[in-house]
C-alpha positions as CSV (number, residue, x, y, z in Angstrom):
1,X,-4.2,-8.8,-18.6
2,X,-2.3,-12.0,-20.2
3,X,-1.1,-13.2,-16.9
4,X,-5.0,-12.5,-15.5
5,X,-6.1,-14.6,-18.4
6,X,-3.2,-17.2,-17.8
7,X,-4.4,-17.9,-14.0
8,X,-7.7,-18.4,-14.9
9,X,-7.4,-20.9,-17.3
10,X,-5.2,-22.5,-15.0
11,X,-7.9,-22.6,-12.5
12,X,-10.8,-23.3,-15.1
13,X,-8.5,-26.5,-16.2
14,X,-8.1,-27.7,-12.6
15,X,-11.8,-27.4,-11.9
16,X,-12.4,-29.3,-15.3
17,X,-10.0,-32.1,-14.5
18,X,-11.3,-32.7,-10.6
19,X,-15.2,-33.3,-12.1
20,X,-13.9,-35.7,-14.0
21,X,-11.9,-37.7,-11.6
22,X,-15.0,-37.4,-9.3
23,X,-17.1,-39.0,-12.3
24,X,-14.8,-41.4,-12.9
25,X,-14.7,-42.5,-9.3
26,X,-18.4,-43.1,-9.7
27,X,-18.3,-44.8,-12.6
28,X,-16.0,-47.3,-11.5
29,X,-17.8,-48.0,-7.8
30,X,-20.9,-48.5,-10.1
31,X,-19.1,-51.1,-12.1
32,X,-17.3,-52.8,-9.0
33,X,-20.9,-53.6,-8.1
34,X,-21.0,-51.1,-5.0
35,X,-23.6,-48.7,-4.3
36,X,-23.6,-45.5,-6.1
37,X,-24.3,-42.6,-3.9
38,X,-26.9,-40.2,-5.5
39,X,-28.2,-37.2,-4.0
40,X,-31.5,-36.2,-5.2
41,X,-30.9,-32.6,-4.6
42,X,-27.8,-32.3,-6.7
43,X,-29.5,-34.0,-9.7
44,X,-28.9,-31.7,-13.0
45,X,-31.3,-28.5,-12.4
46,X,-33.5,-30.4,-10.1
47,X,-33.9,-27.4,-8.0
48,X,-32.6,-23.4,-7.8
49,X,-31.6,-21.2,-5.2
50,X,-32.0,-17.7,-4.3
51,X,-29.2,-16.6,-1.8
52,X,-28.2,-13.3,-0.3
53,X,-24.9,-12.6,1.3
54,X,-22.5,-9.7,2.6
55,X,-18.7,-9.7,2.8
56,X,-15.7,-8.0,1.9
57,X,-16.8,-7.6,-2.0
58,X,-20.2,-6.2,-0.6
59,X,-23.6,-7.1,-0.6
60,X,-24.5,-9.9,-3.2
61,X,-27.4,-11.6,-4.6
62,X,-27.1,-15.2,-6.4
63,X,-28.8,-17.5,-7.7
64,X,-27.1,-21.3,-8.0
65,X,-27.9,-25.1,-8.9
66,X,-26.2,-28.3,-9.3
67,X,-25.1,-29.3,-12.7
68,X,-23.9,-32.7,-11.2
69,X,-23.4,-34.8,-7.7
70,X,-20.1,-32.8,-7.8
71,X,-20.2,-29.1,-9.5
72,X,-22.8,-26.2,-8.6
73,X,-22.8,-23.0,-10.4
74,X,-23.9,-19.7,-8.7
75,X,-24.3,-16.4,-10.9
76,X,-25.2,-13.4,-9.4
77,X,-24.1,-9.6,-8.1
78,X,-22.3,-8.2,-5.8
79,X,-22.1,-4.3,-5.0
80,X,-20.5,-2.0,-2.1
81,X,-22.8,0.3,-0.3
82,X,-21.6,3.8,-0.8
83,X,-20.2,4.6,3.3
84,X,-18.6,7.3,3.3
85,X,-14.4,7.1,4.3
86,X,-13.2,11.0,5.6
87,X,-10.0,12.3,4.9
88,X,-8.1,15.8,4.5
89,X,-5.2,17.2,2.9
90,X,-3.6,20.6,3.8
91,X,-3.6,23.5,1.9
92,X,-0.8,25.7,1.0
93,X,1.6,28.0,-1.0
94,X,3.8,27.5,-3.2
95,X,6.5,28.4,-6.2
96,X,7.2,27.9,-9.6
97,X,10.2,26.8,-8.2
98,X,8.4,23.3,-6.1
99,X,9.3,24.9,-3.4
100,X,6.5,25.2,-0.4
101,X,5.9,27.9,1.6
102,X,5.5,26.8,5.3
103,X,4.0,29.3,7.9
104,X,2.8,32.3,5.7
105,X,-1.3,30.7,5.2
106,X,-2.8,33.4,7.1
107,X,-1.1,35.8,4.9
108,X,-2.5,33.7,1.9
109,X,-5.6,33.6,3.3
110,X,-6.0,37.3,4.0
111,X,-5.4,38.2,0.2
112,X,-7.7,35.5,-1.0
113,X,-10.5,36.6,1.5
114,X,-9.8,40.4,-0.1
115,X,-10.2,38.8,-3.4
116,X,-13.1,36.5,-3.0
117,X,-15.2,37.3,0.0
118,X,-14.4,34.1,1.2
119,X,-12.9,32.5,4.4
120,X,-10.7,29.9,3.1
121,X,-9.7,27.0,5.6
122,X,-6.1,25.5,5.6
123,X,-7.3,21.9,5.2
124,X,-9.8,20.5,2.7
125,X,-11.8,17.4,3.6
126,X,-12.6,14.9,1.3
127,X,-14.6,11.4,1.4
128,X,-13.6,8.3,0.3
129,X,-16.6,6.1,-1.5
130,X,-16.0,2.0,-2.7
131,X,-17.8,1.9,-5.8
132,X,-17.0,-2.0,-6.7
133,X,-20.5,-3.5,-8.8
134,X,-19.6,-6.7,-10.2
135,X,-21.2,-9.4,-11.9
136,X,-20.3,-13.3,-10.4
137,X,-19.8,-16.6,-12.5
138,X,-18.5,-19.4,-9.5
139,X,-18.1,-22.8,-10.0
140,X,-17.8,-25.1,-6.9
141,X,-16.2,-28.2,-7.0
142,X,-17.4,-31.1,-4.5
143,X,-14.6,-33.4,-4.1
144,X,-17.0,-35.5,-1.7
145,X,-21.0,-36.2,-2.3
146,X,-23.1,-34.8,0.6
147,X,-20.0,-32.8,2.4
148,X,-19.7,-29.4,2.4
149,X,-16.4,-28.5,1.8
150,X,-15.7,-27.7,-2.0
151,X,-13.1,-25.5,-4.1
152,X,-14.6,-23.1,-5.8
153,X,-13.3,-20.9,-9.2
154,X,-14.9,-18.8,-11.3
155,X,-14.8,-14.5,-11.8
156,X,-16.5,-11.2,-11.1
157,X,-16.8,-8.9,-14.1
158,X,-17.7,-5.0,-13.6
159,X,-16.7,-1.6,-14.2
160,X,-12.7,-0.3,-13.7
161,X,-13.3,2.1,-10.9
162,X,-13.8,0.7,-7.5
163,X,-13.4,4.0,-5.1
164,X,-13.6,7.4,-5.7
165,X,-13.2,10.5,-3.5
166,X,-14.3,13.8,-4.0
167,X,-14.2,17.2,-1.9
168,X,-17.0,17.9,0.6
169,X,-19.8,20.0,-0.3
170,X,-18.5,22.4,2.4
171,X,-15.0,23.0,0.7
172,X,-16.7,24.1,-2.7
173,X,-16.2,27.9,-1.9
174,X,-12.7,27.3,-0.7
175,X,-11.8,25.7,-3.6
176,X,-13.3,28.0,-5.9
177,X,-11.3,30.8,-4.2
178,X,-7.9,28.9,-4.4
179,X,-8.8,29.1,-8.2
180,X,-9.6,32.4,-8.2
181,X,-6.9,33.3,-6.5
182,X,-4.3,31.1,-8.2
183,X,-6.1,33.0,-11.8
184,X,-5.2,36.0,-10.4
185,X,-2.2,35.1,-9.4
186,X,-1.3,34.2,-13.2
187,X,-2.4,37.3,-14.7
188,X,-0.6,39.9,-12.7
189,X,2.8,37.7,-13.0
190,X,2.2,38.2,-16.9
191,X,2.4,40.9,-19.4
192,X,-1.1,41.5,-19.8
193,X,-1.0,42.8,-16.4
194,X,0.1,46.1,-18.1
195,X,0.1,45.1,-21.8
196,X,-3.8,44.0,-21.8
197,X,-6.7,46.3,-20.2
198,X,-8.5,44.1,-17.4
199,X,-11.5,44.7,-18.7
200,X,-13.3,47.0,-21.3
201,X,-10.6,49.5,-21.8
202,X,-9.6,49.9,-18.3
203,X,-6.1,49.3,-17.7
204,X,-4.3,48.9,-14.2
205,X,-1.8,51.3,-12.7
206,X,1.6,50.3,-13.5
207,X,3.0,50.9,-10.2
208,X,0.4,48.7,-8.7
209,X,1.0,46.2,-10.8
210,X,4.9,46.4,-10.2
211,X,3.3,47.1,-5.9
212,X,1.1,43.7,-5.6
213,X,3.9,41.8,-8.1
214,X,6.4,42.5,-4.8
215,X,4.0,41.8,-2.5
216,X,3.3,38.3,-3.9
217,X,5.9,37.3,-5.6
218,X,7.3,35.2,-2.6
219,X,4.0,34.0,-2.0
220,X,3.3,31.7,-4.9
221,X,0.4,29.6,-5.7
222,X,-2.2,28.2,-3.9
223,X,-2.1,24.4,-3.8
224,X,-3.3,21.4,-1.8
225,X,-0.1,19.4,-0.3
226,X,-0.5,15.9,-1.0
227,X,3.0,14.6,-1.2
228,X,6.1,14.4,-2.9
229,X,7.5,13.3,-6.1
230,X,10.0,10.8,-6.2
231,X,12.8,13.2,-7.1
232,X,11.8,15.2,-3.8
233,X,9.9,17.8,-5.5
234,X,6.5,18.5,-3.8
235,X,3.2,17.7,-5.4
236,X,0.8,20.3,-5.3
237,X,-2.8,19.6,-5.9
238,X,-4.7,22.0,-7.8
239,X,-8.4,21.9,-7.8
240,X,-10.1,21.5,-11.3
241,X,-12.1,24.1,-13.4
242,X,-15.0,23.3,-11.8
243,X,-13.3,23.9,-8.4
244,X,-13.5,20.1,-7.5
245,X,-10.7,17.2,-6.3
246,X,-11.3,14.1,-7.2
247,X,-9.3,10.5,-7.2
248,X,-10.3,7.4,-8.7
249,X,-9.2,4.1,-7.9
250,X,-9.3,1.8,-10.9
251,X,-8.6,-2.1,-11.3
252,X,-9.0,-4.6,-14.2
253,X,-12.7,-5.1,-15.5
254,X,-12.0,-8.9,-15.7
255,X,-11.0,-10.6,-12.5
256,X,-10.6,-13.9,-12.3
257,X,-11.2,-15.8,-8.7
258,X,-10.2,-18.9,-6.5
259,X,-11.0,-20.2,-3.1
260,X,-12.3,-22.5,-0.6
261,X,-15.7,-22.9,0.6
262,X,-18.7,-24.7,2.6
263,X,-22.2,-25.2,2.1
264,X,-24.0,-26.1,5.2
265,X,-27.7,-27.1,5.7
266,X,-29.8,-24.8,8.3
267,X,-32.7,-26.5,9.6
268,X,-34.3,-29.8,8.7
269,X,-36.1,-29.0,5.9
270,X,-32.7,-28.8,3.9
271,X,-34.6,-25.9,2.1
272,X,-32.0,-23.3,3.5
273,X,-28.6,-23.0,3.4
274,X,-25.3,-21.4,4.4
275,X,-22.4,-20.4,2.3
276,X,-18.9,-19.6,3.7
277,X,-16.2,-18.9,1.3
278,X,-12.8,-17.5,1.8
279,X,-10.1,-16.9,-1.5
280,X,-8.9,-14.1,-3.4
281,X,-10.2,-11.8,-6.5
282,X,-7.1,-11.3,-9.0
283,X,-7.9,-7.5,-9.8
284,X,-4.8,-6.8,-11.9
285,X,-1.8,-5.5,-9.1
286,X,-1.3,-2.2,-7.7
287,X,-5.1,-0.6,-8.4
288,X,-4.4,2.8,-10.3
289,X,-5.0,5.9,-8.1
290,X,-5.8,8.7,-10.8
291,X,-6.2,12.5,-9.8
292,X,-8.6,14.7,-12.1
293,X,-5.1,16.2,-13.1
294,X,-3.8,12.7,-14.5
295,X,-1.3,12.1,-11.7
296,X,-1.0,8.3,-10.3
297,X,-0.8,8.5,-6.5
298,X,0.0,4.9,-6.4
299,X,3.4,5.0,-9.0
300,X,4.2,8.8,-9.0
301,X,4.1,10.0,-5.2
302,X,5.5,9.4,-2.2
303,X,5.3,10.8,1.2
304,X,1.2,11.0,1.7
305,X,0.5,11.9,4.7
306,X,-2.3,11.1,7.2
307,X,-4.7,9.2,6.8
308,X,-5.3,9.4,2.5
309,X,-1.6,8.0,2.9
310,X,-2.9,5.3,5.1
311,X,-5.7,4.7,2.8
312,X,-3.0,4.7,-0.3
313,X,-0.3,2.2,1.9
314,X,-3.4,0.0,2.1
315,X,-4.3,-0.1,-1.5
316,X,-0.5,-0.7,-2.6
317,X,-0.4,-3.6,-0.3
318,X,-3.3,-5.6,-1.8
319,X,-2.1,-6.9,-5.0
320,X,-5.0,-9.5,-4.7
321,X,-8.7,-8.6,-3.2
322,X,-9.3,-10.7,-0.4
323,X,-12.6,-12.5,-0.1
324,X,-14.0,-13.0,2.6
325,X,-18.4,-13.8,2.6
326,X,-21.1,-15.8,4.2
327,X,-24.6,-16.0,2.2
328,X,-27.8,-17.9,3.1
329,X,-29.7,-19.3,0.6
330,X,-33.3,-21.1,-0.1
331,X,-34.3,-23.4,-2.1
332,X,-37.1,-22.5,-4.2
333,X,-37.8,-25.8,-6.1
């Protein structure tokens, strides 16, 4: 968070020292005796305007003015729509041991369907939702009066997560009968299998016990595949106690931003414009992808495959957000 901090008043310093080289420039064409340039429209808080813009960071609404010939602020928000991403991850058994049982799910799947009632399918879809809401402060820096290229810096400021999956509706039963199963599985591995009755004072038949022990013993648990450690051992994915899955992504609250930009007139009125700006959101590295069982996909597992690999290559990759948005404004006053 240092470094974050670091950049940032880096680029706050740069953006400080090229307003006042711009003023000074004035200054001293004023005193040569030449014409001083002076835009009407840029005077301090002569006029405000409401813009509206989509881009990589979402849909955002700003407001700006000029605070001289040279600097405009814009504050505002900017906030992903919630489109849904699907993926899948197989399901399947496996020992104490790490060890995954390849081949035997229909076997798996006739016990927990004896058990439950329910027909459990060997992959579990889930969908991937951006959640990124963030607040703006952007400074933009006109190195030249009435053109519209300008260097802009400033940061968003929001919540830490900005994804989250979760399982389907339609898996909820499945799930619920992995963890059912996988319950079971637990108790008749144990001592109170024999030791405890299963319920009032019922107790089960030894030599079922020792029977359904044989049967399942090379069976194992019931777990959803989702890749390996980085010793080789797999990683199996249970679902939680409420029979969900669920991963977060999470990044830095505070990001700091820098970029180019232009701001264009549209129309002869000069009342609207347009906005193009292209840099890059500094959203603290690698974004953290937490399970609901504490594991970090992005630093504690190899191997994903399909496509929630693809999705977890693609996160590792960005270090930085990219930012990439066109807006159109109008001048209210």
């Amino acid at each position: 968070m240092s470094h974050l901090h670091h950049i940032f008043s880096r680029s706050l310093s740069a953006l400080i020292v090229a307003v006042q080289a711009a003023t000074m420039t004035a200054q001293t064409a004023a005193s040569a005796g030449q014409p001083q340039v002076i835009n009407a429209d840029r005077n301090i808080f002569s006029h405000l305007e409401v813009g509206v813009g989509v881009g990589t960071t979402g849909i955002g609404i700003d407001l700006a003015t000029h605070i001289t010939d040279h600097l405009r602020v814009r504050a505002g928000v900017d906030f992903t729509p919630h489109i849904k991403v699907p993926m899948s991850f197989s399901l399947q058994s496996y020992t104490d041991e790490g060890g995954v049982n390849a081949g035997n799910f229909e076997k798996m799947q006739s016990y927990m369907k004896k058990l439950t009632g329910i027909d459990v399918d060997d992959r579990v879809d889930l969908d991937g939702v951006p959640t990124m809401t963030s607040f703006k402060l952007l400074f933009d820096v006109y190195p030249w009066v009435d053109r519209g290229w300008r260097f802009t810096a400033g940061f968003y400021a929001g919540g830490r997560r900005a994804a989250k999956a979760l399982n389907t509706m339609g898996e909820m039963p499945s799930l619920l009968a992995v963890n059912i199963y996988n319950n079971f599985y637990d108790y008749i591995m144990s001592d109170d299998a024999i030791d405890k009755p299963i319920f009032g004072n019922t107790y089960l038949d030894p030599f079922m016990v020792d029977e359904i022990r044989e049967d399942l013993e090379g069976q194992g648990y019931m777990g959803i595949h989702v890749g390996d450690y980085k010793d080789g051992r797999p990683y199996m994915m249970q679902p939680d106690k409420d029979g969900m899955v669920k991963v977060s992504a999470f990044v830095n609250r505070f990001k700091p931003y820098v970029g180019l930009g232009y701001t264009g007139d549209l129309g002869k009125t000069k009342r609207w414009k347009l906005d193009v700006d292209c840099g890059m959101m500094m959203w603290g590295g690698t974004p953290s992808l937490i399970v609901h069982d504490g594991v970090n996909l992005s630093k504690d597992i190899v191997n994903i495959k399909g496509k929630p690999g693809d999705y977890v290559d693609m996160m590792k990759a960005f270090k930085v957000y990219p930012v990439v948005s066109v807006s159109v404004s109008y001048r209210i006053f």
